[in-house]
BALUMVO-289291 format. One record per residue (C-alpha): x, y, z. Coordinates in steps of 0.1 Angstrom, whole numbers, padded with zeros to 4 digits, always signed. Layout:
# BALUMVO-289291
XYZ...
This chain:
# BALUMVO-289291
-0280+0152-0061-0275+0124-0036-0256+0092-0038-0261+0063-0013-0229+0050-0024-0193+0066-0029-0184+0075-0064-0153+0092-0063-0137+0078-0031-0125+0043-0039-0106+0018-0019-0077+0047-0018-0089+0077-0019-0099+0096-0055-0080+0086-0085-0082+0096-0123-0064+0114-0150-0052+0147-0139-0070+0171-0159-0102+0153-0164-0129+0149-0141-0130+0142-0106-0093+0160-0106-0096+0192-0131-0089+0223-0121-0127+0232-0108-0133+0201-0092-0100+0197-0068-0110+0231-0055-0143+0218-0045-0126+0188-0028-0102+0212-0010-0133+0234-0001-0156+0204+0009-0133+0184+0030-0124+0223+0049-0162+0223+0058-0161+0190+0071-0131+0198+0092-0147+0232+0105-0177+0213+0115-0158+0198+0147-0129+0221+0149-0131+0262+0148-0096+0268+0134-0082+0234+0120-0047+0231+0103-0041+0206+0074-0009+0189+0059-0006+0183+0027+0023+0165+0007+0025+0152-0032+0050+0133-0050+0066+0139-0081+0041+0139-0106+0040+0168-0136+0002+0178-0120+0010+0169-0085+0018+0206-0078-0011+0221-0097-0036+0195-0075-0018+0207-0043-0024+0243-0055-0063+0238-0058-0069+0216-0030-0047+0245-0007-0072+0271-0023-0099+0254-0014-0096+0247+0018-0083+0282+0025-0114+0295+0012-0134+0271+0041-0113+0292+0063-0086+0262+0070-0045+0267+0076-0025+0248+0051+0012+0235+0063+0027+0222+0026+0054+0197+0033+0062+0194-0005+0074+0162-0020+0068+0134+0006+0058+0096+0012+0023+0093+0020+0032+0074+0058+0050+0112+0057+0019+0129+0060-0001+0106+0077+0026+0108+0104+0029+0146+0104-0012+0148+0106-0009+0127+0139+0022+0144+0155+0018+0177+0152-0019+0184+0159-0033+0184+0132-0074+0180+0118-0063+0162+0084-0037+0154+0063-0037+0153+0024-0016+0136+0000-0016+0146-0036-0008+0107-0053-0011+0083-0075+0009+0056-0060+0022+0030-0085+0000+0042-0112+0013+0057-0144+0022+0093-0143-0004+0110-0167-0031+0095-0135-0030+0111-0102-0048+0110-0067-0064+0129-0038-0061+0107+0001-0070+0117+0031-0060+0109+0063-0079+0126+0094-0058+0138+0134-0053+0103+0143-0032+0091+0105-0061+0066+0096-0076+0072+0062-0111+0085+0067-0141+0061+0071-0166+0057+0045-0193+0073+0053-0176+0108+0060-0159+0101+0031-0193+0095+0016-0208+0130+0031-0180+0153+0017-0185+0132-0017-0223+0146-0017-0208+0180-0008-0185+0180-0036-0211+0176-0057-0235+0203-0042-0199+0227-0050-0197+0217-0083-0235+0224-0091-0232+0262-0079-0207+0282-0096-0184+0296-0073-0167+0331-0079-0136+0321-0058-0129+0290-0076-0121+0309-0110-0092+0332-0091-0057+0326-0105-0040+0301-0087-0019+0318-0060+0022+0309-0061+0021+0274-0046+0035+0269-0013+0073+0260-0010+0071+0230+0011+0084+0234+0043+0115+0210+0044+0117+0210+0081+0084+0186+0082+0101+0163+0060+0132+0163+0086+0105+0159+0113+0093+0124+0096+0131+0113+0088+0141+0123+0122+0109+0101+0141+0122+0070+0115+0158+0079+0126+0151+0066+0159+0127+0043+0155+0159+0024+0146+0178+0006+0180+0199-0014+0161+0235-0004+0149+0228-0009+0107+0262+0009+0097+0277-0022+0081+0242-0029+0057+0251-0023+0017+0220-0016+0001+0208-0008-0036+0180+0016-0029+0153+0019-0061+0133+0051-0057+0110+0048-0083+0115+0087-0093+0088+0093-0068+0084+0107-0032+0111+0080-0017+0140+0103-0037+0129+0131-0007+0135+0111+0022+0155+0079+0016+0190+0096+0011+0187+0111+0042+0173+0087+0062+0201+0062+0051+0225+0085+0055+0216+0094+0093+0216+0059+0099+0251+0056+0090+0239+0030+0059+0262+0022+0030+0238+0029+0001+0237+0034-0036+0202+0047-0052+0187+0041-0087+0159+0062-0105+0164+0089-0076+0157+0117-0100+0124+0126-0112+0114+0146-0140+0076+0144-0135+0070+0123-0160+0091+0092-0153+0075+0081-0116+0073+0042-0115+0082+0038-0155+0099+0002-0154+0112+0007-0116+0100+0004-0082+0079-0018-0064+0058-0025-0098+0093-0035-0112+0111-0054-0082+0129-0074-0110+0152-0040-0118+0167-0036-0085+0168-0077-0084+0189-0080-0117+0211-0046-0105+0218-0066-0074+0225-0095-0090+0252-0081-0118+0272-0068-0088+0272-0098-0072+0290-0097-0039+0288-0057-0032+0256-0058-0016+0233-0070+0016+0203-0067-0006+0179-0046-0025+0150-0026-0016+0124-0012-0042+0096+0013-0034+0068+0024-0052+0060+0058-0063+0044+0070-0029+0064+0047-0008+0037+0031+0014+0053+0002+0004+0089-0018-0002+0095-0054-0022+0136-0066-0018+0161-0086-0036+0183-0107-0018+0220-0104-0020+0220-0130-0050+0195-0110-0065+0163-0129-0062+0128-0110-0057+0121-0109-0021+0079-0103-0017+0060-0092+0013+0049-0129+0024+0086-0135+0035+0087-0100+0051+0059-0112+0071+0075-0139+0081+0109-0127+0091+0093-0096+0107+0063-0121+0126+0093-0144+0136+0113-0118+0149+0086-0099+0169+0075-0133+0186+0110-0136+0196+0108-0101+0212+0078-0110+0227+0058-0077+0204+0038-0100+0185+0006-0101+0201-0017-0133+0200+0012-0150+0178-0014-0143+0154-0005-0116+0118-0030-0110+0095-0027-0116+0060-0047-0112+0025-0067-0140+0008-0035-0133-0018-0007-0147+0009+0008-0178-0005+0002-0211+0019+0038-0217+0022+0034-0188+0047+0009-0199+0066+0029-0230+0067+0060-0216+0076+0045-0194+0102+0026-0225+0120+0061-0238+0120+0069-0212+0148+0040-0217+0164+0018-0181+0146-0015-0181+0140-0026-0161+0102-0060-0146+0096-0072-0136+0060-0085-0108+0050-0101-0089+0021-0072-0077-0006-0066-0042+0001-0045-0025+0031-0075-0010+0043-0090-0047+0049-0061-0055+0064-0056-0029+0089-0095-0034+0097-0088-0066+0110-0057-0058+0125-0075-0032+0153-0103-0059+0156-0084-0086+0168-0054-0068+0185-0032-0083+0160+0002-0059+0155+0016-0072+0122-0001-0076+0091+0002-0073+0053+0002-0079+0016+0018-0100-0003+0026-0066-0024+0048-0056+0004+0018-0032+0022+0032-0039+0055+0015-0026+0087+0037-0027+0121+0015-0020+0147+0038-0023+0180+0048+0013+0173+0033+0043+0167+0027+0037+0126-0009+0039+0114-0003+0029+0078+0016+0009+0055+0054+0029+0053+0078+0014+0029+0110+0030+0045+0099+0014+0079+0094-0019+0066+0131-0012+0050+0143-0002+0088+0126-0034+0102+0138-0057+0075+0177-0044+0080+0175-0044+0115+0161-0082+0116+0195-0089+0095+0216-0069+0118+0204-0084+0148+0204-0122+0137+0235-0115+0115+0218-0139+0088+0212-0129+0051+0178-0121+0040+0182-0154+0021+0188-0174+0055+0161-0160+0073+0135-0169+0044+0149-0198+0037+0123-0227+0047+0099-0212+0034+0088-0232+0005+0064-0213-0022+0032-0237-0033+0026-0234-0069-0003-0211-0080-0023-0209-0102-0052-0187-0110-0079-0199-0144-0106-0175-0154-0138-0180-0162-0164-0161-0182-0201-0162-0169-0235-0151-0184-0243-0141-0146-0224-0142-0112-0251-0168-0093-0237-0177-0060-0215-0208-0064-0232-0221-0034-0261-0219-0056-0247-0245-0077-0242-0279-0065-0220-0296-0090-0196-0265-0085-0194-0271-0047-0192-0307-0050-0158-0300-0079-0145-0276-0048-0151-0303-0022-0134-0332-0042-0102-0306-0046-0104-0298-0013-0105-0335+0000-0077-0341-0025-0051-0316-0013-0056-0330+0023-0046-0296+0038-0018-0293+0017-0029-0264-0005-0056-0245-0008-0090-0233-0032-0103-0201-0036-0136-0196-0060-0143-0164-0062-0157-0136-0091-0140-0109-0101-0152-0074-0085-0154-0056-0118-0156-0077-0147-0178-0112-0153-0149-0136-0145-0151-0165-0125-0119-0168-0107-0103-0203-0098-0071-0199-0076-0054-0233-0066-0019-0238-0047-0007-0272-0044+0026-0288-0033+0033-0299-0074+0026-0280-0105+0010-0309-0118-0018-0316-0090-0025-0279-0089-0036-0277-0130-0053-0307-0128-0072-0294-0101-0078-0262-0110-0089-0272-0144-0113-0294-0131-0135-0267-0113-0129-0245-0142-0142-0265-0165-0174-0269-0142-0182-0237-0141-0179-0233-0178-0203-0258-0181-0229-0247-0156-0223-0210-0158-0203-0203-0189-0207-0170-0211
């Protein structure tokens, strides 16, 4: 059974329900055993980290995956509960062929996830990720005597690895951050492990929410999905502190609330972090690269200073692809996916971009307010469309000639994105303008277009 195209590796890595297929109890053995056979194929005795977060089936996953890849003849080092930038950071420091992370990220806690990351702490490319996919099936076709053994007692994670990560963030820090207050949201997920610590160490003042997790109550109305929570528990104690940082339940990445308790996205961390890194002479090209997502009063801001912004596809993945292409060493999501590449980071990390953040506000002495300040958010909007069919719009000259005349209109001072949806058949209209009013006029224009022309 061969498939030309990847079926259970997605954008980040395998996802599902735990239980049900790809992740039940025969098939994350498989995954575990296939990805051990791609390891021993260029290494004779390779090791593998593997972390989870907090997750009911988290453990159980770990379990199988750990059997698995035992049974290919590959060591497994268990680090426990851990961000994902935790294991892709162990994977790269300490030798090692892989690194696994057993995660759902900000999805509910009933789903769950397998990633990968290989030595280096880059997720895996496609097409290996496509040949141990074609191996996983092959495992699951022939039943395998070893799979059905009783799960050995899982693996107590070993905490020093965990210190090993805190430590390397520790002093990643060159900036005395002793008098930051900070509201720390946790999300109940792999942040409660390391943030604590890592605060502490630093000598910051902080206060945590939804720090303890019961496996079933990861990212439920907190985190990074959520940033409004930590906002409004800023806000109600107005004056006691510096701001607010939220993670998600995987803590690859951090959203923030100012000090008066207003959402603080990844757009203006881009900013102050590209801003601050020119001024230190780290950003290289003056040039950050940003998703087709990143609102224009960034790009504005950031021509302000004299930085150049590139867009890429929406996903960190995209992102970071265009980053090594171009040389570029910041880039991000408006999500608050931020990827610092003037260090040794190989992934999005929400506790770094924390670090950066405070120490940006240390340095300058300016609230997080301040150093957003100018930059002014164009309204958005974003009208869908249903199609009969997704015919190229270039295809359609009445729908390229409603794009132009919006284009011409905005004079530079906004911006139009047509695009259709990648799973569903929706025409998309985004339209950001410098007044409400221009913006829905102009967005309903080419949406009503397309309704006429292409219209379900």
């Amino acid at each position: 059974m061969t498939h030309s195209s990847r079926q259970l590796f997605g954008t980040d890595g395998i996802r599902g329900v735990a239980g049900e297929f790809p992740l039940t109890y025969e098939s994350t053995f498989a995954i575990g055993q296939a990805l051990g056979h791609d390891l021993r194929h260029s290494q004779a005795q390779p090791r593998v980290v593997i972390g989870q977060d907090t997750r009911e089936s988290s453990a159980w996953i770990a379990d199988r995956v750990t059997l698995g890849l035992a049974a290919a003849g590959v060591t497994v080092e268990s680090a426990g509960v851990i961000t994902t930038p935790g294991v892709a950071f162990l994977a790269r420091s300490r030798g090692m062929a892989a690194g696994v992370v057993v995660s759902a990220s900000h999805n509910p806690w009933t789903d769950n996830g397998i990633k990968v990351f290989s030595g280096d702490g880059y997720k895996l490319p496609d097409a290996r990720e496509l040949a141990i996919e074609q191996e996983i099936f092959a495992l699951l076709e022939t039943p395998n005597s070893e799979s059905g053994g009783v799960a050995a007692a899982s693996l107590p994670g070993d905490a020093s690895l965990r210190e090993a990560y805190i430590h390397w963030l520790a002093h990643s820090v060159a900036t005395d951050l002793s008098r930051m207050r900070v509201l720390v949201d946790c999300a109940n997920g792999a942040a409660t492990a390391e943030a604590p610590g890592l605060f502490r160490a630093l000598g910051v003042k902080a206060e945590f929410l939804h720090s303890a997790p019961n496996g079933k109550n990861i990212n439920q109305q907190c985190g990074a999905l959520h940033p409004a929570t930590v906002a409004d528990a800023v806000a109600a104690r107005r004056g006691e502190f510096d701001l607010g940082i939220t993670f998600d339940g995987d803590a690859d990445r951090a959203l923030f609330s100012d000090a008066l308790g207003n959402v603080v996205n990844g757009d203006a961390v881009l900013l102050i972090a590209g801003r601050d890194m020119q001024a230190r002479g780290t950003l290289v090209g003056n040039t950050i690269v940003a998703t087709t997502m990143s609102n224009m009063g960034l790009e504005v801001a950031l021509k302000r200073s004299g930085i150049a912004m590139l867009r890429a596809n929406v996903g960190d993945k995209y992102v970071l692809e265009e980053m090594l292409k171009t040389g570029a060493t910041l880039g991000g999501e408006q999500s608050g996916h931020i990827l610092f590449r003037d260090g040794d980071a190989t992934t999005g990390d929400g506790l770094l971009t924390a670090l950066r953040l405070m120490e940006v506000m240390a340095r300058s002495g300016k609230s997080l307010a301040e150093l957003a300040g100018d930059m002014k958010v164009f309204p958005q909007t974003i009208r869908n469309v249903r199609v009969r069919e997704k015919v190229p719009f270039a295809q359609v000259p009445a729908v390229q000639q409603a794009i132009a005349n919006a284009e011409r209109e905005l004079d530079g001072n906004g911006r139009v994105v047509v695009r259709y949806s990648g799973t569903e058949a929706l025409a998309r209209v985004m339209v950001e303008a410098e007044s409400e009013e221009k913006m829905r006029a102009l967005a309903g224009g080419i949406a009503e277009v397309i309704r006429e022309k292409l219209g379900a």
